[in-house]
C-alpha positions in Angstrom: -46.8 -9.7 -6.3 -44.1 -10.1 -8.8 -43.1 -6.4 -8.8 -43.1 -7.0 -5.3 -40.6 -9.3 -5.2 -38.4 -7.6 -7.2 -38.5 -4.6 -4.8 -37.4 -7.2 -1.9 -34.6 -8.2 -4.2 -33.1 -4.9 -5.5 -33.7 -3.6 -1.3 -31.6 -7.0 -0.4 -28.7 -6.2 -2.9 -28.9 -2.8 -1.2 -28.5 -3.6 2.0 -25.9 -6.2 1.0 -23.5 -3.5 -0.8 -23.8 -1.6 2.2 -22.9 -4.0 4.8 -20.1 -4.5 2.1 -19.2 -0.9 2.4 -18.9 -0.9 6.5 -16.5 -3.8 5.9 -14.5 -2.4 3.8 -14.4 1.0 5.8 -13.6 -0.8 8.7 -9.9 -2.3 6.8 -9.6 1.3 6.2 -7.3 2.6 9.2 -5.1 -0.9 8.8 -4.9 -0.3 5.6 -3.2 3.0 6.1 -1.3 1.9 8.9 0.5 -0.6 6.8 0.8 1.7 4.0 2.3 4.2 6.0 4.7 1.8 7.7 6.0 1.1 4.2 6.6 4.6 3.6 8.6 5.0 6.2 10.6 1.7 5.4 10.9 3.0 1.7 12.1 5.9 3.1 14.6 4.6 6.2 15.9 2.4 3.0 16.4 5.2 0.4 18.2 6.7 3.4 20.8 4.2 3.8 21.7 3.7 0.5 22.5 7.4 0.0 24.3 7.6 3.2 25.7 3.9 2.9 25.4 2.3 0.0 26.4 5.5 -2.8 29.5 6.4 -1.0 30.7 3.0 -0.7 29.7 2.3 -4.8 31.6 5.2 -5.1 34.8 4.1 -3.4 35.2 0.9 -5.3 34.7 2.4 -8.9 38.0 4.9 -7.5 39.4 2.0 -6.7 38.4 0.4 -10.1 39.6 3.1 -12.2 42.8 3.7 -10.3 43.7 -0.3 -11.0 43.1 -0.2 -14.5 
């Protein structure tokens, strides 16, 4: 009876991990949503300080080393 119970137990963590595991793969196409929405903000941001952000940094150390 004991050994049993055990089986009952270790067949309840079992099908406890793998309810777990459809949870989990369930988050999974949110979760790359999001993560490739930051990508693309990472890269829309990396953008504009090249295009933006350098060029201007740029100017203002002329500007610096033209005053001193």
């Amino acid at each position: 009876m004991k050994k049993l119970s055990m089986e009952w137990q270790a067949l309840k963590k079992v099908v406890r991990n793998y309810h777990q595991l459809q949870r989990n793969v369930a988050k999974l196409p949110s979760r790359f949503a999001k993560a490739t929405k930051t990508i693309h903000e990472l890269q829309r941001a990396t953008q504009r300080y090249q295009f933006k952000i350098q060029p201007s940094i740029k100017k203002i150390e002329q500007i610096l080393a033209k005053s001193e």
